[in-house]
mmCIF file of the N, C-alpha and C atoms, coordinates in Angstrom:
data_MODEL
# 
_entry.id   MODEL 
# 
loop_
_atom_site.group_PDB 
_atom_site.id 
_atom_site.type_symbol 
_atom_site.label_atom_id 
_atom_site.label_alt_id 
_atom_site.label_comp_id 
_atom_site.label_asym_id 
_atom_site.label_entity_id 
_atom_site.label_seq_id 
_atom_site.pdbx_PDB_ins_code 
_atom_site.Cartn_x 
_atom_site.Cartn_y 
_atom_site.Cartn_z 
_atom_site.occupancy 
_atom_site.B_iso_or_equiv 
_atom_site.pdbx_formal_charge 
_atom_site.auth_seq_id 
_atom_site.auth_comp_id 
_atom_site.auth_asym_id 
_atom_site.auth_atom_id 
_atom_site.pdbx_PDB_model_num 
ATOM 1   N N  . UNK A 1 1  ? 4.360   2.687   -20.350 1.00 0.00 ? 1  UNK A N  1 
ATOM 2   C CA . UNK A 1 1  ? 5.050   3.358   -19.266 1.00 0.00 ? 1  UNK A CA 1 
ATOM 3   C C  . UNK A 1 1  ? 4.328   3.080   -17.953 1.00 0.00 ? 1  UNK A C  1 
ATOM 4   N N  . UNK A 1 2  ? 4.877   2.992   -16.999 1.00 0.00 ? 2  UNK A N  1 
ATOM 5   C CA . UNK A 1 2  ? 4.538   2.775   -15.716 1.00 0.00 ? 2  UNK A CA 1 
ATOM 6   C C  . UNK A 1 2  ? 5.082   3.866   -14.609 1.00 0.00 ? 2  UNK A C  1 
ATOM 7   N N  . UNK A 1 3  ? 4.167   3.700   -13.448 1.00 0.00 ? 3  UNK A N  1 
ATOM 8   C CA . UNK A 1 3  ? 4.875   4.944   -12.597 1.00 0.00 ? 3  UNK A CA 1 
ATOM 9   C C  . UNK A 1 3  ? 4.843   4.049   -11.522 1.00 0.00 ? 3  UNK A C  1 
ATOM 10  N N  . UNK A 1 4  ? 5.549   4.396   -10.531 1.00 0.00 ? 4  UNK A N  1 
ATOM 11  C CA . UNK A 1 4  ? 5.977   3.690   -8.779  1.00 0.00 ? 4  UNK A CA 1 
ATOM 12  C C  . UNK A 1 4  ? 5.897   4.735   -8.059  1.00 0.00 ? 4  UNK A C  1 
ATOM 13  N N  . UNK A 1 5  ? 5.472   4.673   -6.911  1.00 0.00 ? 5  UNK A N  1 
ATOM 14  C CA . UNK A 1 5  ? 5.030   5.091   -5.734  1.00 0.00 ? 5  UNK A CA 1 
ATOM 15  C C  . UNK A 1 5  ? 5.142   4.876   -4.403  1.00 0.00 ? 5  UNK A C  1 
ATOM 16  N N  . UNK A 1 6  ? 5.849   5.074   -3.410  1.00 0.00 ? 6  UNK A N  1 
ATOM 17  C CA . UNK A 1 6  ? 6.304   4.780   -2.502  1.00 0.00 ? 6  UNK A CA 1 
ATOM 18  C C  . UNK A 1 6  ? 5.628   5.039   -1.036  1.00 0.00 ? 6  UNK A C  1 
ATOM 19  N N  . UNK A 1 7  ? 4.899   4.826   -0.098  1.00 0.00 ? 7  UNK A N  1 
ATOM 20  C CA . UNK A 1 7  ? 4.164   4.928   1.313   1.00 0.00 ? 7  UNK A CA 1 
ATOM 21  C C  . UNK A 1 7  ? 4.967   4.141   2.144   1.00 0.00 ? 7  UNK A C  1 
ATOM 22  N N  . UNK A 1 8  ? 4.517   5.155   3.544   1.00 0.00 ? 8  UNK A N  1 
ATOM 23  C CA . UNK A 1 8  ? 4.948   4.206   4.627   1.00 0.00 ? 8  UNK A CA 1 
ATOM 24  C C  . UNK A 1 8  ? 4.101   4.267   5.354   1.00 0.00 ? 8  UNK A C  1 
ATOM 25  N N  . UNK A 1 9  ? 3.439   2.952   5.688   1.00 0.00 ? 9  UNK A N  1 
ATOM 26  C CA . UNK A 1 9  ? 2.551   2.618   6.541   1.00 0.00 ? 9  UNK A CA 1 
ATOM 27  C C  . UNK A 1 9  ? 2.853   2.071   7.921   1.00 0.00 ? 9  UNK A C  1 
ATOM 28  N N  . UNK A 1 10 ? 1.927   2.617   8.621   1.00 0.00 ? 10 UNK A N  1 
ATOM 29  C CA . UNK A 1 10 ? 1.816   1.917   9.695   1.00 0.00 ? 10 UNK A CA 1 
ATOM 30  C C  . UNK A 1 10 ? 1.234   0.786   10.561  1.00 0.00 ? 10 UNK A C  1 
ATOM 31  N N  . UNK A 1 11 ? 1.168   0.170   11.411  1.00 0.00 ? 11 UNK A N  1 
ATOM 32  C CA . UNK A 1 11 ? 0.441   -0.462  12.257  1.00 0.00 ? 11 UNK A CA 1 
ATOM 33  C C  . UNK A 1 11 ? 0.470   -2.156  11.534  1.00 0.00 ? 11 UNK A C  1 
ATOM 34  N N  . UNK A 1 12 ? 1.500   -2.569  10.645  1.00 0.00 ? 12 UNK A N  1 
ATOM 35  C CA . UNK A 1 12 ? 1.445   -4.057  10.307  1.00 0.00 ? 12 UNK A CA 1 
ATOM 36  C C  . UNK A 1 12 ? 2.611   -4.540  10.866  1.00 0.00 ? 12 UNK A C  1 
ATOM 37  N N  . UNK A 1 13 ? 2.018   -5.924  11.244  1.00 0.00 ? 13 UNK A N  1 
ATOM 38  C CA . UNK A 1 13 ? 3.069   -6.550  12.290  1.00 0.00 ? 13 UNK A CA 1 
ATOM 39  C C  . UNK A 1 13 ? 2.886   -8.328  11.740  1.00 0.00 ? 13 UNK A C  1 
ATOM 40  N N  . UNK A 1 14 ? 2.236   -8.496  10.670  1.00 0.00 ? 14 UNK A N  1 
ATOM 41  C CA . UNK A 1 14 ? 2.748   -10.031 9.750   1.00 0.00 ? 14 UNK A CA 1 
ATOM 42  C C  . UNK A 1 14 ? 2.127   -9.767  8.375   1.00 0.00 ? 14 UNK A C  1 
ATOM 43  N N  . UNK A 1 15 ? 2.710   -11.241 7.850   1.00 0.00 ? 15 UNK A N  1 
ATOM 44  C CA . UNK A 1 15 ? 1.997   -11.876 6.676   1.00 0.00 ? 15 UNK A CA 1 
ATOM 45  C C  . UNK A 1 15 ? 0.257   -11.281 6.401   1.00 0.00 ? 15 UNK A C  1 
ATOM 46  N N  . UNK A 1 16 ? -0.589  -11.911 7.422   1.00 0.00 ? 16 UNK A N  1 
ATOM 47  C CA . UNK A 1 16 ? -1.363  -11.358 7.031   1.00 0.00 ? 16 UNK A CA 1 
ATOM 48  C C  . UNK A 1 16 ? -1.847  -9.729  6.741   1.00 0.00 ? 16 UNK A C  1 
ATOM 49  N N  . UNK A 1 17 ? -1.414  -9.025  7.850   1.00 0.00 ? 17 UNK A N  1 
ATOM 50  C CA . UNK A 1 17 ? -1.240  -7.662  6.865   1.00 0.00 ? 17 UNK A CA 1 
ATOM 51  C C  . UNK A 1 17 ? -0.919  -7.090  5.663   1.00 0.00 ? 17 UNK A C  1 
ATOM 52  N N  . UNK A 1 18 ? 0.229   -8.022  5.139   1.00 0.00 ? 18 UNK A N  1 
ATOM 53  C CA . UNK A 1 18 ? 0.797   -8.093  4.112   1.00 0.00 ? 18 UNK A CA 1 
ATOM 54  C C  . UNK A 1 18 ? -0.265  -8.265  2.935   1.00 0.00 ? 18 UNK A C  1 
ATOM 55  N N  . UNK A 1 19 ? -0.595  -9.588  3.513   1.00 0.00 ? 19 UNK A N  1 
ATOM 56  C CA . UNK A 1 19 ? -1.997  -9.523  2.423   1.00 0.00 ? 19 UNK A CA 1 
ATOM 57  C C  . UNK A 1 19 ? -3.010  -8.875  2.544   1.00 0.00 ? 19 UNK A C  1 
ATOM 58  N N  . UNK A 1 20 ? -3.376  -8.353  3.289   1.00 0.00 ? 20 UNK A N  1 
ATOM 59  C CA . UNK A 1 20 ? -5.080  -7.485  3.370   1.00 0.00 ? 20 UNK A CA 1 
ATOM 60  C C  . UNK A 1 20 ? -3.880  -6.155  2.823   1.00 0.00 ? 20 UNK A C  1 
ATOM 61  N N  . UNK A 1 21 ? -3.361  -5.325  2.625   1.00 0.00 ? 21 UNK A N  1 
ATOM 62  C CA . UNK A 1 21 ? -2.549  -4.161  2.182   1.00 0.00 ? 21 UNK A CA 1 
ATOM 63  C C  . UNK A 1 21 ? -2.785  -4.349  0.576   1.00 0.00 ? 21 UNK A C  1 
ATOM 64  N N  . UNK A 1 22 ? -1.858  -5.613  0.113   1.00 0.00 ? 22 UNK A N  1 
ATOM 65  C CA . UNK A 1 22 ? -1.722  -5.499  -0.779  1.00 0.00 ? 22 UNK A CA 1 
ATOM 66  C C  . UNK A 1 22 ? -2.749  -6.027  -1.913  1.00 0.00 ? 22 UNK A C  1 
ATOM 67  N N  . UNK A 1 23 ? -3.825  -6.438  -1.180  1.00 0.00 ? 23 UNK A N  1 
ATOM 68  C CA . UNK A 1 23 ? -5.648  -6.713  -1.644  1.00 0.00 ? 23 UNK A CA 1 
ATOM 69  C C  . UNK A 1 23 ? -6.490  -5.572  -1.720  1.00 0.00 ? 23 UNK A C  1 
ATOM 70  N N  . UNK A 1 24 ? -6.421  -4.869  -0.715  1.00 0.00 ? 24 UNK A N  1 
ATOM 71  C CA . UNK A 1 24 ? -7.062  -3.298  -0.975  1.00 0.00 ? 24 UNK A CA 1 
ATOM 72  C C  . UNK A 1 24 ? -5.906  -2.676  -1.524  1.00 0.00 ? 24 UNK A C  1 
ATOM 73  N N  . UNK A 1 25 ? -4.827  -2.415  -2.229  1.00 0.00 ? 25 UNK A N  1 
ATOM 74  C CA . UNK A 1 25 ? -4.457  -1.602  -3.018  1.00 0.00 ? 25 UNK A CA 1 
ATOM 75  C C  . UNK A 1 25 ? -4.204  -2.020  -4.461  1.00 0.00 ? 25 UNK A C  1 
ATOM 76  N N  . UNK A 1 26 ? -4.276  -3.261  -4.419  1.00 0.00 ? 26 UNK A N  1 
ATOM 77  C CA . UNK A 1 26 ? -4.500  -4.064  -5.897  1.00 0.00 ? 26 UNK A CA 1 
ATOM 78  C C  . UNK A 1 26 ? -5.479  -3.496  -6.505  1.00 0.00 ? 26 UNK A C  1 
ATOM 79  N N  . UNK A 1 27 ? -6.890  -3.730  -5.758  1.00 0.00 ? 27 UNK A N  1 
ATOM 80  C CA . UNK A 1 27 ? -8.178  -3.299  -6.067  1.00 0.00 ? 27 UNK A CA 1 
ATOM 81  C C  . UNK A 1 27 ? -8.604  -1.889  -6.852  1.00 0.00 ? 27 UNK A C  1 
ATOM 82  N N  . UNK A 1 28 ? -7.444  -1.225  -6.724  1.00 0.00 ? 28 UNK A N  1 
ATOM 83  C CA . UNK A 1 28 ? -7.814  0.138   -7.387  1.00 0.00 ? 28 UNK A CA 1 
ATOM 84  C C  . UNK A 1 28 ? -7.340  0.222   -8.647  1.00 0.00 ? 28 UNK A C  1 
ATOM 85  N N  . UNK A 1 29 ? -7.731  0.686   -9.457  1.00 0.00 ? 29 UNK A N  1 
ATOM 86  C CA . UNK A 1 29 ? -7.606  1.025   -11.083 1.00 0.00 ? 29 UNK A CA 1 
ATOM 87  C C  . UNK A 1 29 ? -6.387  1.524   -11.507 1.00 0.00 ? 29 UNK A C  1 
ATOM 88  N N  . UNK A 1 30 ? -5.874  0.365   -12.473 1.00 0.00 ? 30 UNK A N  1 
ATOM 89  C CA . UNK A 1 30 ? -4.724  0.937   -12.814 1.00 0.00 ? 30 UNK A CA 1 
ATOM 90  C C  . UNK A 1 30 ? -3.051  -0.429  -12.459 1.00 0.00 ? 30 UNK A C  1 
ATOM 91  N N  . UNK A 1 31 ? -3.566  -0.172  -10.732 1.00 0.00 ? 31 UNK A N  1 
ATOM 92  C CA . UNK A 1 31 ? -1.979  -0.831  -10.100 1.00 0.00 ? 31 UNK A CA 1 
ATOM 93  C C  . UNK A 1 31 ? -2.316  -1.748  -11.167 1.00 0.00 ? 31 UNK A C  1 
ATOM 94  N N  . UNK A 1 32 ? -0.658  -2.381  -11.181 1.00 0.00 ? 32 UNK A N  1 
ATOM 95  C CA . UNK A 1 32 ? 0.054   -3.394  -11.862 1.00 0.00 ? 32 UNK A CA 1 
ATOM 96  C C  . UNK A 1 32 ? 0.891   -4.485  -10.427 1.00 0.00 ? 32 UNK A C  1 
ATOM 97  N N  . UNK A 1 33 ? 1.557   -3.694  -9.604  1.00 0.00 ? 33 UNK A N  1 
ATOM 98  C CA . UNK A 1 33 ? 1.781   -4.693  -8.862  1.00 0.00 ? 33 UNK A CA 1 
ATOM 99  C C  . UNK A 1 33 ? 2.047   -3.685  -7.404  1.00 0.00 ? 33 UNK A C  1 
ATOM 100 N N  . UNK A 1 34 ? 1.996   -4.336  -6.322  1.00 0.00 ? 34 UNK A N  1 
ATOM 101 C CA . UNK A 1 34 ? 2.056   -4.372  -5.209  1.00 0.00 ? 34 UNK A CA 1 
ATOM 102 C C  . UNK A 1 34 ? 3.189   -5.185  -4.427  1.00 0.00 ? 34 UNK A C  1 
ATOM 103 N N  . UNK A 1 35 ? 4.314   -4.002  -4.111  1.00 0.00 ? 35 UNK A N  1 
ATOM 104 C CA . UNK A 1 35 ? 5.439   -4.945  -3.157  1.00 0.00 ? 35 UNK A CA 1 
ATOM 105 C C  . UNK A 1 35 ? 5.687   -4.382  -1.883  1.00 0.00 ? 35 UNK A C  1 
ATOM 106 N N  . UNK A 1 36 ? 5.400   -4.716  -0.867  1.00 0.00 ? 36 UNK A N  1 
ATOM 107 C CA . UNK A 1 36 ? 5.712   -4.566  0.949   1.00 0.00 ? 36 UNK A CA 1 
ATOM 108 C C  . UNK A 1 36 ? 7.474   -5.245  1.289   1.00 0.00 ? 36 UNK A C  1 
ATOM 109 N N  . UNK A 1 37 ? 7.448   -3.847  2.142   1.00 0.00 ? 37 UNK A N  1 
ATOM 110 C CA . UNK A 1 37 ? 8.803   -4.659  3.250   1.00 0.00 ? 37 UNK A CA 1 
ATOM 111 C C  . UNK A 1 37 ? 8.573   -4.351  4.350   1.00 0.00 ? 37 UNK A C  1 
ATOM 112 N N  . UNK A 1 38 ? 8.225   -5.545  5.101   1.00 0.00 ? 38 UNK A N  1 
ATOM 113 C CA . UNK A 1 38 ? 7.430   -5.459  6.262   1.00 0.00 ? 38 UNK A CA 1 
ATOM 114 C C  . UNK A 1 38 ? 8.254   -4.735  7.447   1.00 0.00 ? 38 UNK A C  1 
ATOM 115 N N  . UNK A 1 39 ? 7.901   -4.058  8.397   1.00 0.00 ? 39 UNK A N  1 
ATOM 116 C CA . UNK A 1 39 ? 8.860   -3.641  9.349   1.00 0.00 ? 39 UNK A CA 1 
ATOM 117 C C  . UNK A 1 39 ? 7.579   -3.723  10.310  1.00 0.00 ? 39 UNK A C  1 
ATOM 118 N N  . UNK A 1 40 ? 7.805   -4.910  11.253  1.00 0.00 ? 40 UNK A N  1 
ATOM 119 C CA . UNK A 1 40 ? 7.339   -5.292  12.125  1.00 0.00 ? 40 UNK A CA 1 
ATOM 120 C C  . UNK A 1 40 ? 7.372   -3.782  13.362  1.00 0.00 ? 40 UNK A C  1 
ATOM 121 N N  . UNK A 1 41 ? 6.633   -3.397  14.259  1.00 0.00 ? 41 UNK A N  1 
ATOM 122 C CA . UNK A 1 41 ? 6.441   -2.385  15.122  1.00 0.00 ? 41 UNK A CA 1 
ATOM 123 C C  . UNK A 1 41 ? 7.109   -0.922  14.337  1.00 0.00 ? 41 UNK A C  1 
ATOM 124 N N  . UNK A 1 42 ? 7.024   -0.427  13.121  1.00 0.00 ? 42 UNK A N  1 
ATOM 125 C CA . UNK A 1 42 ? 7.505   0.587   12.560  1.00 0.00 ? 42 UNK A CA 1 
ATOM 126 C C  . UNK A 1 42 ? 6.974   0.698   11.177  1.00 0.00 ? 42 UNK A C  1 
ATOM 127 N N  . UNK A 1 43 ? 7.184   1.606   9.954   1.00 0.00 ? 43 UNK A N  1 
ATOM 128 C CA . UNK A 1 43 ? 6.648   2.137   9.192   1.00 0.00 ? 43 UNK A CA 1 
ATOM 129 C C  . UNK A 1 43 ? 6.719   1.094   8.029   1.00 0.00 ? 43 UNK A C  1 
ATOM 130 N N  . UNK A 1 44 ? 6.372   0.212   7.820   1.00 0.00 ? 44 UNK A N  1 
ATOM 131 C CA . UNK A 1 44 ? 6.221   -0.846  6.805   1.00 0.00 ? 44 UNK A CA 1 
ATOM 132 C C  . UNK A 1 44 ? 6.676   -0.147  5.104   1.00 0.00 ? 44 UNK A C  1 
ATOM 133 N N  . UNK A 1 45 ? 7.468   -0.331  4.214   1.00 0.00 ? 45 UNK A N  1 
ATOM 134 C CA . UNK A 1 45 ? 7.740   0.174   3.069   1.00 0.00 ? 45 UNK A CA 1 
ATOM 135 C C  . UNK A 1 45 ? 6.893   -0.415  1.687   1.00 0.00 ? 45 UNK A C  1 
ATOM 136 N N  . UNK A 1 46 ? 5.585   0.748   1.406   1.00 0.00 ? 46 UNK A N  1 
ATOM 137 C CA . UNK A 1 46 ? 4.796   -0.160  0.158   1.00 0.00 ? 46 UNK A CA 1 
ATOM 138 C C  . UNK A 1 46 ? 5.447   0.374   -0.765  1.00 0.00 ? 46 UNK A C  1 
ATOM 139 N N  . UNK A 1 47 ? 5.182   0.095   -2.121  1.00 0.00 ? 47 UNK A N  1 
ATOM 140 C CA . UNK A 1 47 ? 5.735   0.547   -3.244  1.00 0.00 ? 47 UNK A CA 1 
ATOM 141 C C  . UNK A 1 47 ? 4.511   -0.427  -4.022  1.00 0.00 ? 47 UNK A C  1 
ATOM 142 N N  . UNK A 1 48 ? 4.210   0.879   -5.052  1.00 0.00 ? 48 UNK A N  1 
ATOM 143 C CA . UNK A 1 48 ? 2.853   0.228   -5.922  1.00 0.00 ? 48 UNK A CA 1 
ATOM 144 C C  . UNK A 1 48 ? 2.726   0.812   -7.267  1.00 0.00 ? 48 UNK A C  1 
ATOM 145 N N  . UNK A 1 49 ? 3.217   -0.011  -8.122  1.00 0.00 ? 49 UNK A N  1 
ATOM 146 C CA . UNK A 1 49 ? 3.443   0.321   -9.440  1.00 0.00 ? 49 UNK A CA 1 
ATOM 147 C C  . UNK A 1 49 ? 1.783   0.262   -10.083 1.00 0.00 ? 49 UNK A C  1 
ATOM 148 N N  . UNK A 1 50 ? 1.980   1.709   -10.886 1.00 0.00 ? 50 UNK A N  1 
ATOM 149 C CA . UNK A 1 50 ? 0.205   1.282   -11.663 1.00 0.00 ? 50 UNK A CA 1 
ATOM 150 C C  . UNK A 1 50 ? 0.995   1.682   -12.921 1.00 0.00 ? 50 UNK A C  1 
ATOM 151 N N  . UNK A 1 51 ? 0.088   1.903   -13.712 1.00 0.00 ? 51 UNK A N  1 
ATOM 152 C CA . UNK A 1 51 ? -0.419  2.232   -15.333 1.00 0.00 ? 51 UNK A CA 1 
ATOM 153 C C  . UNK A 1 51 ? -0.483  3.505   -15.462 1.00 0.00 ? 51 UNK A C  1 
ATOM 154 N N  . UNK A 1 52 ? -0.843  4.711   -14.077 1.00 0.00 ? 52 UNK A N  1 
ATOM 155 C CA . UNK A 1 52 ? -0.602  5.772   -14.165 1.00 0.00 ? 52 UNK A CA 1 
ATOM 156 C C  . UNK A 1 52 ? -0.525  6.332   -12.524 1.00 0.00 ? 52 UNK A C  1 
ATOM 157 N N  . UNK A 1 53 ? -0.681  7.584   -12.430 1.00 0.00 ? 53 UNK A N  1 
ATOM 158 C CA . UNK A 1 53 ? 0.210   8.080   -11.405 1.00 0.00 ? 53 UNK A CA 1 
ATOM 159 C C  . UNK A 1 53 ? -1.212  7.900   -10.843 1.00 0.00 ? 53 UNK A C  1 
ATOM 160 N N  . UNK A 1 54 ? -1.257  7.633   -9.077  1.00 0.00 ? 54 UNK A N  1 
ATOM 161 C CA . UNK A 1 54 ? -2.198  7.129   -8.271  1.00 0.00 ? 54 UNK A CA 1 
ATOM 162 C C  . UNK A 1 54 ? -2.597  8.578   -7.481  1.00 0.00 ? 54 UNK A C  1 
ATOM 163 N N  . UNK A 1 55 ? -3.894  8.499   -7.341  1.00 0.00 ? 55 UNK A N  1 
ATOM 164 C CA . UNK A 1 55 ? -4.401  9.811   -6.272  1.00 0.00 ? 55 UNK A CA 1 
ATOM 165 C C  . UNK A 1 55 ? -3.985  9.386   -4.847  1.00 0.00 ? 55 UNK A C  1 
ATOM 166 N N  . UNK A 1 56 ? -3.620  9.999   -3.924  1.00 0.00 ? 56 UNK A N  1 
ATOM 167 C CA . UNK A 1 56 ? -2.793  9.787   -2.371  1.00 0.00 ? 56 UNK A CA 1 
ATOM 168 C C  . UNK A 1 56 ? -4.212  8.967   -1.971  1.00 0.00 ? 56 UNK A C  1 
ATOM 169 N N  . UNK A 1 57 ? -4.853  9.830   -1.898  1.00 0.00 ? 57 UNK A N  1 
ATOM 170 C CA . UNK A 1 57 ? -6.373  9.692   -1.275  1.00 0.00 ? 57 UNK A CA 1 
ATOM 171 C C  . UNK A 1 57 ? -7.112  8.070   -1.345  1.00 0.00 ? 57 UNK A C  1 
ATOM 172 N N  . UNK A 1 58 ? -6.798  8.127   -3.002  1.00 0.00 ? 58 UNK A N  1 
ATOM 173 C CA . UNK A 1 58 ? -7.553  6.639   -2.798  1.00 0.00 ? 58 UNK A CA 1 
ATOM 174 C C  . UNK A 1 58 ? -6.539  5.738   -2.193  1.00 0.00 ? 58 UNK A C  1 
ATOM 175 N N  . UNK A 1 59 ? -5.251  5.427   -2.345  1.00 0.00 ? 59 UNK A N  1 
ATOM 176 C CA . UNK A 1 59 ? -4.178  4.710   -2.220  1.00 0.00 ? 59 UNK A CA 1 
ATOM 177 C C  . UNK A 1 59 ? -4.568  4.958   -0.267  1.00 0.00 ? 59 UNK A C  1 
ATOM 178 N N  . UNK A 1 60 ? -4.488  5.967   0.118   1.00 0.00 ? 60 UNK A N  1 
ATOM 179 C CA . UNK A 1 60 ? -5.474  6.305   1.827   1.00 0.00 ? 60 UNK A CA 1 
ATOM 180 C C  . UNK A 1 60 ? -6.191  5.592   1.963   1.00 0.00 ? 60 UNK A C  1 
ATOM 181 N N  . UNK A 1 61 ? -7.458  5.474   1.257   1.00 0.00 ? 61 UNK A N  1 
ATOM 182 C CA . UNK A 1 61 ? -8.358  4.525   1.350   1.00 0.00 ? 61 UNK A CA 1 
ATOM 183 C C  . UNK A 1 61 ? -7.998  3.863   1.205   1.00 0.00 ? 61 UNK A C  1 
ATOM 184 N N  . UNK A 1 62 ? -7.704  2.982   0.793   1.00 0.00 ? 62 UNK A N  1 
ATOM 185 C CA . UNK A 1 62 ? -7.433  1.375   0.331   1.00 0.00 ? 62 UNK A CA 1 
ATOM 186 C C  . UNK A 1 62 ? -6.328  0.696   1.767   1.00 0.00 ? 62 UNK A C  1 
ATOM 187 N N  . UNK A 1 63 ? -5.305  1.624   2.553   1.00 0.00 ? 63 UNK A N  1 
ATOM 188 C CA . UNK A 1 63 ? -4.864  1.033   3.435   1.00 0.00 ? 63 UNK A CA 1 
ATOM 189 C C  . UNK A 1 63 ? -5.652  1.400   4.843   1.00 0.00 ? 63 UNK A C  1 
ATOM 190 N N  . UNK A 1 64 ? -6.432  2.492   4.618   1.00 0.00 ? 64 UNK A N  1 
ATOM 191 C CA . UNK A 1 64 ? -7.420  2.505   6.022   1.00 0.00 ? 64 UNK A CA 1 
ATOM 192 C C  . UNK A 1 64 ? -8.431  1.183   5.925   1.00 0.00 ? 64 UNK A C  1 
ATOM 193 N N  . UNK A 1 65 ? -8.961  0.993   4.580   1.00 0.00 ? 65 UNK A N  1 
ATOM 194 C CA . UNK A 1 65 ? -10.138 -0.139  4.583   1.00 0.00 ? 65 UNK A CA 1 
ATOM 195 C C  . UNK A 1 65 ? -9.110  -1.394  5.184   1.00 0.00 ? 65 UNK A C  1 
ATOM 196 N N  . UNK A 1 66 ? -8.027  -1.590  4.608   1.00 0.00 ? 66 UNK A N  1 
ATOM 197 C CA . UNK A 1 66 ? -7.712  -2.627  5.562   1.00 0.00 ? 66 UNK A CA 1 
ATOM 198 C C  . UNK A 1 66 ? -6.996  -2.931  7.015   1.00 0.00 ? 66 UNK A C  1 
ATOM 199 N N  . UNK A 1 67 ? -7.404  -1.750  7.416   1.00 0.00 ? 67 UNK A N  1 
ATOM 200 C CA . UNK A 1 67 ? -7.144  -1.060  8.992   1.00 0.00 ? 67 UNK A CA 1 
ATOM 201 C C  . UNK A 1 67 ? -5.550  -0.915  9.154   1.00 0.00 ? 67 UNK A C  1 
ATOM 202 N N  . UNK A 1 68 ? -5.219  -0.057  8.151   1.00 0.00 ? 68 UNK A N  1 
ATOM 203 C CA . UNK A 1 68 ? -3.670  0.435   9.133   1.00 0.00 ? 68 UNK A CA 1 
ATOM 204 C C  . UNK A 1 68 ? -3.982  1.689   8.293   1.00 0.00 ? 68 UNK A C  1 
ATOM 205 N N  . UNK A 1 69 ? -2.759  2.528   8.426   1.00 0.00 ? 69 UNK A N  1 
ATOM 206 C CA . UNK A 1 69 ? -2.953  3.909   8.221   1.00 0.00 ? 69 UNK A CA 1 
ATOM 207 C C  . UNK A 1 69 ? -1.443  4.356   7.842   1.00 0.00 ? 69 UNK A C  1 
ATOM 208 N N  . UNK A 1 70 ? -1.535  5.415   6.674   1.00 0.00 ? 70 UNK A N  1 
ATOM 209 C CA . UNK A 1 70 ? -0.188  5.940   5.823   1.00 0.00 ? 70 UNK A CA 1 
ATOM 210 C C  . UNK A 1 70 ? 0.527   6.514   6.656   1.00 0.00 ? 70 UNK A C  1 
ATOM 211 N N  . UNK A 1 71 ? 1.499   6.965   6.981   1.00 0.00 ? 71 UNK A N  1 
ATOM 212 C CA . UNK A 1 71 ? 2.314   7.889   7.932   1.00 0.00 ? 71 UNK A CA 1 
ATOM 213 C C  . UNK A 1 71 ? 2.786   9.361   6.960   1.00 0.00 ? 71 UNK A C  1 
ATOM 214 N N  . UNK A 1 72 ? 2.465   9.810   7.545   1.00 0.00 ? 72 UNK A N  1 
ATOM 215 C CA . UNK A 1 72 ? 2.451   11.353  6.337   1.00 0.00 ? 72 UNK A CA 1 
ATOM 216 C C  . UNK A 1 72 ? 4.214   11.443  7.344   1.00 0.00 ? 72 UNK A C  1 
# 
């Protein structure tokens, strides 16, 4: 069984964001996969399937370390 999870982030505006996002949230225990829809100057759509249900906090961390930030 798998669970999905949905954030909206802020502050990414290309590709490479794309990848530093979905490198620090890979990194945490568990995800299975990592998919972005980028929205250039607005709330970017992650969705991050793990193995079990993810703490907010670290999934926080993981997009502050790569300098953008969740939109509560």
């Amino acid at each position: 069984m798998s669970f999905s999870q949905q954030y909206a982030v802020r502050g990414m505006t290309c590709d490479h964001c794309v990848i530093a996002v979905t490198e620090e949230i890979s990194a945490l225990e568990g995800v299975i996969a990592v998919d972005i829809e980028l929205v250039v100057n607005g709330n970017s759509r992650v969705t991050v399937a793990s193995e079990n249900p993810l703490d907010t906090n670290l999934v926080r961390a993981a997009v502050d370390e790569a300098g953008y930030e969740i939109s509560d």
